[in-house]
C-alpha positions in Angstrom: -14.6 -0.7 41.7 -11.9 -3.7 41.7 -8.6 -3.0 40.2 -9.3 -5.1 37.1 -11.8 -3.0 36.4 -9.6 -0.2 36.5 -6.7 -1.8 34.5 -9.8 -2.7 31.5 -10.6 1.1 31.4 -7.6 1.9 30.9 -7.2 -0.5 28.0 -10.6 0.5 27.1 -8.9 4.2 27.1 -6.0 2.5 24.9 -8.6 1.2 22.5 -10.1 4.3 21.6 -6.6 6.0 20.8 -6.4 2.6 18.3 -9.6 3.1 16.5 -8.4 7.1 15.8 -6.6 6.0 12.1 -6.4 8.7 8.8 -7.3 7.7 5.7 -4.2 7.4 2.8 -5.1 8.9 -0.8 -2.4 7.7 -3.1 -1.5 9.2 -6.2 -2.3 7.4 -9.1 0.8 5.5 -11.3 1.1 3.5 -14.2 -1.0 0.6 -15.0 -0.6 -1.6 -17.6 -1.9 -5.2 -19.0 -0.2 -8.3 -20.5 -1.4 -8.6 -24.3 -5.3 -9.4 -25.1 -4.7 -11.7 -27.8 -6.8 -14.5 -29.8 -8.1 -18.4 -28.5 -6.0 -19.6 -31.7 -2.6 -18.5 -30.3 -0.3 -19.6 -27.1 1.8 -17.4 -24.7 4.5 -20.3 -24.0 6.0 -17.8 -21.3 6.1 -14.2 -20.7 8.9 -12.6 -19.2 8.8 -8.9 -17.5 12.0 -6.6 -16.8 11.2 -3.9 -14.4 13.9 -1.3 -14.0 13.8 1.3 -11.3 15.6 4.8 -11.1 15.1 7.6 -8.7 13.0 10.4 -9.6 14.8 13.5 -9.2 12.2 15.9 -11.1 9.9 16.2 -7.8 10.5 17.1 -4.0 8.9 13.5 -3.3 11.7 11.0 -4.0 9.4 9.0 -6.2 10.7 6.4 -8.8 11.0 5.7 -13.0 9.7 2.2 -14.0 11.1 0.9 -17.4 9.3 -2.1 -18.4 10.6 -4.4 -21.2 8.2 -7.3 -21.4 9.1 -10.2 -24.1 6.4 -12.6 -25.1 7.4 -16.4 -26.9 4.0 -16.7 -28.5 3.0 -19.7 -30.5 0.8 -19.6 -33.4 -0.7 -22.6 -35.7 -0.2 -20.8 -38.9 1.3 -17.4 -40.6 -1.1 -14.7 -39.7 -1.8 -11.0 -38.5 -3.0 -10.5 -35.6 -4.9 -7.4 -33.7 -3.0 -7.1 -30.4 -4.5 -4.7 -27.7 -2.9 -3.8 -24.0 -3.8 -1.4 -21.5 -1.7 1.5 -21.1 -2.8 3.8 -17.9 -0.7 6.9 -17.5 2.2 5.4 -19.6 5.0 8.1 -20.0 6.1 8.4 -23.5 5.8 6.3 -26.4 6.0 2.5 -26.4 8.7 0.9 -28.3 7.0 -2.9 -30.3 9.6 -5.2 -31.9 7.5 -8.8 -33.7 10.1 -11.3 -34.3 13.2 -8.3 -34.3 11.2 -6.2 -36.8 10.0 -2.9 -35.5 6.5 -1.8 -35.6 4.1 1.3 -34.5 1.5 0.9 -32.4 -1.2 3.7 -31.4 -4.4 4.3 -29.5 -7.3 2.4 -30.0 -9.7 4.5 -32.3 -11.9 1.5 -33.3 -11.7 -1.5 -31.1 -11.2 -5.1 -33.1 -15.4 -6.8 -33.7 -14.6 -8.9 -30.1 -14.6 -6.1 -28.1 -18.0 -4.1 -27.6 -18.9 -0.8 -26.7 -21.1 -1.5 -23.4 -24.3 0.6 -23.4 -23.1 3.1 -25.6 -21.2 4.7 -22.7 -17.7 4.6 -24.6 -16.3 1.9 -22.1 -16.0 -1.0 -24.5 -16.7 -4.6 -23.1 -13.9 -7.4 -22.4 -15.6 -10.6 -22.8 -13.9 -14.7 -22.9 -17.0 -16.2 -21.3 -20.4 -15.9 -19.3 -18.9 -14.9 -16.3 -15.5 -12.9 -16.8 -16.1 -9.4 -18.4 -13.9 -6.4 -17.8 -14.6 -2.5 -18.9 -12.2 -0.2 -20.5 -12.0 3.1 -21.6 -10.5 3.1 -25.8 -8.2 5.9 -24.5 -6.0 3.8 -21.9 -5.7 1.3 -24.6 -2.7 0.5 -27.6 -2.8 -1.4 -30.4 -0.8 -2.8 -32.9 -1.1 -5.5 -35.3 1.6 -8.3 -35.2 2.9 -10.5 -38.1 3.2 -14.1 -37.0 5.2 -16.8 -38.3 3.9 -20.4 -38.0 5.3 -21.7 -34.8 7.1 -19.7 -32.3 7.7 -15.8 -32.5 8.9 -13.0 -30.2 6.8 -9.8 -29.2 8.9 -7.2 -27.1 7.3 -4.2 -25.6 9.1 -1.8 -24.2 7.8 1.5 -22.0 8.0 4.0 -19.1 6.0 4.4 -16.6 6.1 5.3 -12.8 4.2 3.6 -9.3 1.7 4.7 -7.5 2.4 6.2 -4.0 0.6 7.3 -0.8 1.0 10.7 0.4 -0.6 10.4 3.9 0.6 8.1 6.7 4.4 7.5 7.9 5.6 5.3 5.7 5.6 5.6 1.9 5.2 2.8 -0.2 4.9 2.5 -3.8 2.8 -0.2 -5.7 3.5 -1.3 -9.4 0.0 -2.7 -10.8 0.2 -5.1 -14.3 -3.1 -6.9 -15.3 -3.1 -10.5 -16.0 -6.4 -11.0 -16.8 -6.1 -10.5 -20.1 -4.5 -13.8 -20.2 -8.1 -15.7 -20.0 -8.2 -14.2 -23.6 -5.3 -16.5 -25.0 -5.5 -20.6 -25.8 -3.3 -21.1 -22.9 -1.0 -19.1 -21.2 2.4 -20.4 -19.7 4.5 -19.2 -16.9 5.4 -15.7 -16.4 8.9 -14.5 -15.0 9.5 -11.1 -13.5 12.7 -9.7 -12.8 13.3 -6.3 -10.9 16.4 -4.1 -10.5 15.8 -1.7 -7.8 18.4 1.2 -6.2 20.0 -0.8 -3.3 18.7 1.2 -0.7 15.1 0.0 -1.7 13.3 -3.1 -0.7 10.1 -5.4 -1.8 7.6 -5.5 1.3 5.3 -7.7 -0.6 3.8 -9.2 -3.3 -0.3 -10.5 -4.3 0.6 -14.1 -5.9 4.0 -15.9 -7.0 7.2 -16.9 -5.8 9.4 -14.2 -5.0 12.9 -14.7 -4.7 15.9 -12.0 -3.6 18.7 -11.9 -5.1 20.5 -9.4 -3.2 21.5 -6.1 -4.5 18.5 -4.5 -5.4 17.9 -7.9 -7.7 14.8 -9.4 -7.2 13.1 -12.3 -9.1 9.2 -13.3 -9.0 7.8 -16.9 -11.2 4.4 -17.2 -11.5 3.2 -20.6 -12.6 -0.4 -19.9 -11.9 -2.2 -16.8 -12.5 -4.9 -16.4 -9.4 -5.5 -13.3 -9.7 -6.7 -11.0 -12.1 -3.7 -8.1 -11.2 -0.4 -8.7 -9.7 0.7 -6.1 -7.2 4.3 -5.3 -6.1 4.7 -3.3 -2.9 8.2 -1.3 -2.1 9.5 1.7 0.0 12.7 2.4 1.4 14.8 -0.1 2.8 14.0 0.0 6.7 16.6 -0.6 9.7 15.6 -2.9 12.6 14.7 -0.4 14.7 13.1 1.3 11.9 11.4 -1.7 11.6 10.2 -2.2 15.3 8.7 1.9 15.2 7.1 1.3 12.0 5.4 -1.9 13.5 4.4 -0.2 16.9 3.3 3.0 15.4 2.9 6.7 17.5 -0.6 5.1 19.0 1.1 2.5 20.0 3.9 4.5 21.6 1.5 6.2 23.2 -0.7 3.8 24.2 2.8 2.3 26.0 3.3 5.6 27.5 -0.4 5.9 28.7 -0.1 2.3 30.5 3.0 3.5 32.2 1.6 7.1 33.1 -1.4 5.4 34.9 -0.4 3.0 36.7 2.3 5.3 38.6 -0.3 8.1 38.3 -2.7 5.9 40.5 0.1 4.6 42.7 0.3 8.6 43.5 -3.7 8.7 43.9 -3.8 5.9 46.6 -0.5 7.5 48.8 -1.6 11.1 48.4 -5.0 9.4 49.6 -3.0 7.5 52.7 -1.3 11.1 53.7 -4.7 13.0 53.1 -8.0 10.6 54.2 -10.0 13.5 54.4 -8.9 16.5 52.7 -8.5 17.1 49.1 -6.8 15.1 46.9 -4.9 17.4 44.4 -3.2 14.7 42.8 -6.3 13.8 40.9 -6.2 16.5 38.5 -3.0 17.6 38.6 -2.0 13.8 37.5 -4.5 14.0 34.9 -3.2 16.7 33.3 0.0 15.4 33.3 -1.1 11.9 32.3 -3.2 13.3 29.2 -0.8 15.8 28.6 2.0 13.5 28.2 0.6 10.8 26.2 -0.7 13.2 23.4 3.2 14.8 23.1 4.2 11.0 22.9 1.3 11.0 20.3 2.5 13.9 18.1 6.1 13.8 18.4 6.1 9.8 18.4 5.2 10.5 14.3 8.3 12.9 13.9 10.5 10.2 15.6 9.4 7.1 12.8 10.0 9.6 10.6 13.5 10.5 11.3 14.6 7.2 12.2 13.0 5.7 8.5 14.3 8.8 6.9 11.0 9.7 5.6 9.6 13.3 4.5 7.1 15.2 3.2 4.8 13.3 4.1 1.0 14.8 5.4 -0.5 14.1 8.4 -3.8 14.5 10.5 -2.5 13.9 14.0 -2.6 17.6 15.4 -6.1 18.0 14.1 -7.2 15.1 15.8 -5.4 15.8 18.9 -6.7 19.0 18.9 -10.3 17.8 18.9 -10.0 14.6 21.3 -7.6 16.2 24.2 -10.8 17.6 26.0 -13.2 14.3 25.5 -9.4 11.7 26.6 -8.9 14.6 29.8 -12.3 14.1 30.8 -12.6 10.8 30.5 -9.5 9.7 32.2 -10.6 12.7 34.6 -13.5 10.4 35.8 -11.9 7.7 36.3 -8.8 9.1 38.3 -11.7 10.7 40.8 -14.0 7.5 40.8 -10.5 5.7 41.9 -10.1 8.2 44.3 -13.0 8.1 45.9 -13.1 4.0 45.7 -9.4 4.8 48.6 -11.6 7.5 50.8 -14.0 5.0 51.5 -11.7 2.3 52.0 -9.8 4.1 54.4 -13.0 5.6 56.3 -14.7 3.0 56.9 
């Protein structure tokens, strides 16, 4: 066997350490909608202020959302008007001001004519036109009927919620999920401005559509001028360090896979001298270097998650890494076993013939 064909086994060996990933459940957080509202009316702009607290109630260090979302909404005459947005796992009461007037909302007990019960299976139907139709449940739905004025008004809702969050992996990251689609339900639909205040030892990792600007100091500032997708999604953790950064990126696999690539090639530099010293006798390097080799990658493996996690400050977070390390030690030792002897045995003949 040539040595690069040794070198793409142990890639090959590398590969197979990538492949191992664990799933990440999340657990669920608020979602809500911009307003379902009527082809008569226009959104001129829509503005969304997200305010973020730490969450001290729990032993995760999760977050509070406050939303405050103002609406300039144009309307062709004085009229009422049936308003509806979704409210998943919103945490208290919602707070509706129409033109500085406060009003109640509730939940939906009987959906407005435009929106059907689909099938009779108590998810009522969404539907602006022949191709876009959404599904809701009536219980993750508010209501509340606005008095407009004949050209522009103001619509301010104002609620608490709290992001969603994964609970396996290394990093945790929190999502904040807002629908837009229901803005296929209005005439038109202007531009829509979100600002976020977020504790300063937080940071935005990403967002699904818009321009999003930072302002420093936990400030950030997103414009959307064109809604192209039906949700927008804002992605945050904890405000990493470069080298936090650089662990995060490489992972423990890829630690280990570093450590493996090292391991081997001096592990077979000690095959082929031991095999110089030795022609014909045994070669006790071959599985005393395995074990080592093996051995050594899957402590790099294990304790390679501990490291990320003290350097990014992280905790509580689960993992499936001595499970899996548990099971594929034996099949990795055998493996690399094989090759180590095949390598072996490639020197004896070498040198004996």
């Amino acid at each position: 066997m040539t040595q690069s064909k040794f070198y793409f086994l142990i890639f090959f060996i590398s590969h197979i350490f990538l492949s191992a990933n664990m799933a990440k459940p999340t657990v669920d957080g608020t979602t809500t909608s911009t307003l379902f509202g009527s082809k008569d009316c226009t959104v001129i702009k829509e503005k969304i202020d997200l305010k973020l607290t730490k969450d001290h109630s729990d032993y995760i260090k999760s977050y509070l959302i406050n939303y405050k979302i103002t609406y300039k909404i144009s309307s062709p005459k004085k009229e009422k008007l049936d308003l509806v947005f979704v409210g998943i796992n919103m945490m208290n009461s919602e707070n509706i001001s129409v033109n500085g007037t406060t009003i109640t909302a509730s939940k939906i007990k009987k959906f407005p004519e435009n929106f059907k019960d689909k099938d009779g299976d108590g998810l009522y139907e969404l539907k602006f036109d022949q191709a876009n139709t959404y599904y809701i449940p009536p219980d993750d739905a508010i209501s509340f009927v606005a008095n407009l004025e004949a050209g522009e008004n103001e619509i301010i809702i104002e609620y608490n919620g709290y992001p969603e969050y994964n609970v396996f992996g290394i990093l945790r990251e929190f999502k904040i999920e807002y629908a837009l689609y229901p803005s296929k339900f209005w005439k038109s639909f202007g531009p829509i401005e979100v600002n976020i205040n977020m504790p300063n030892d937080t940071e935005i990792r990403s967002v699904n559509q818009g321009a999003l600007q930072d302002l420093k100091n936990g400030n950030y500032q997103l414009k959307i001028d064109k809604i192209v997708l039906d949700d927008l999604e804002i992605n945050f953790s904890t405000k990493l360090s470069i080298l936090g950064k650089i662990l995060l990126f490489i992972q423990p696999i890829g630690l280990t896979c570093i450590s493996f690539l090292i391991l081997a090639f001096l592990h077979f530099k000690w095959i082929k001298n031991t095999r110089k010293r030795r022609p014909k006798k045994f070669n006790y390097s071959v599985i005393l270097g395995s074990l080592l080799v093996i051995t050594l990658c899957f402590f790099v493996f294990i304790f390679g998650h501990d490291l990320i996690l003290w350097v990014i400050n992280e905790e509580h977070m689960k993992q499936g890494y001595i499970l899996l390390a548990v099971f594929t030690y034996p099949i990795f030792l055998i493996i690399y076993l094989m090759i180590a002897w095949y390598f072996d045995a490639t020197c004896k003949m070498k040198l004996n013939e």
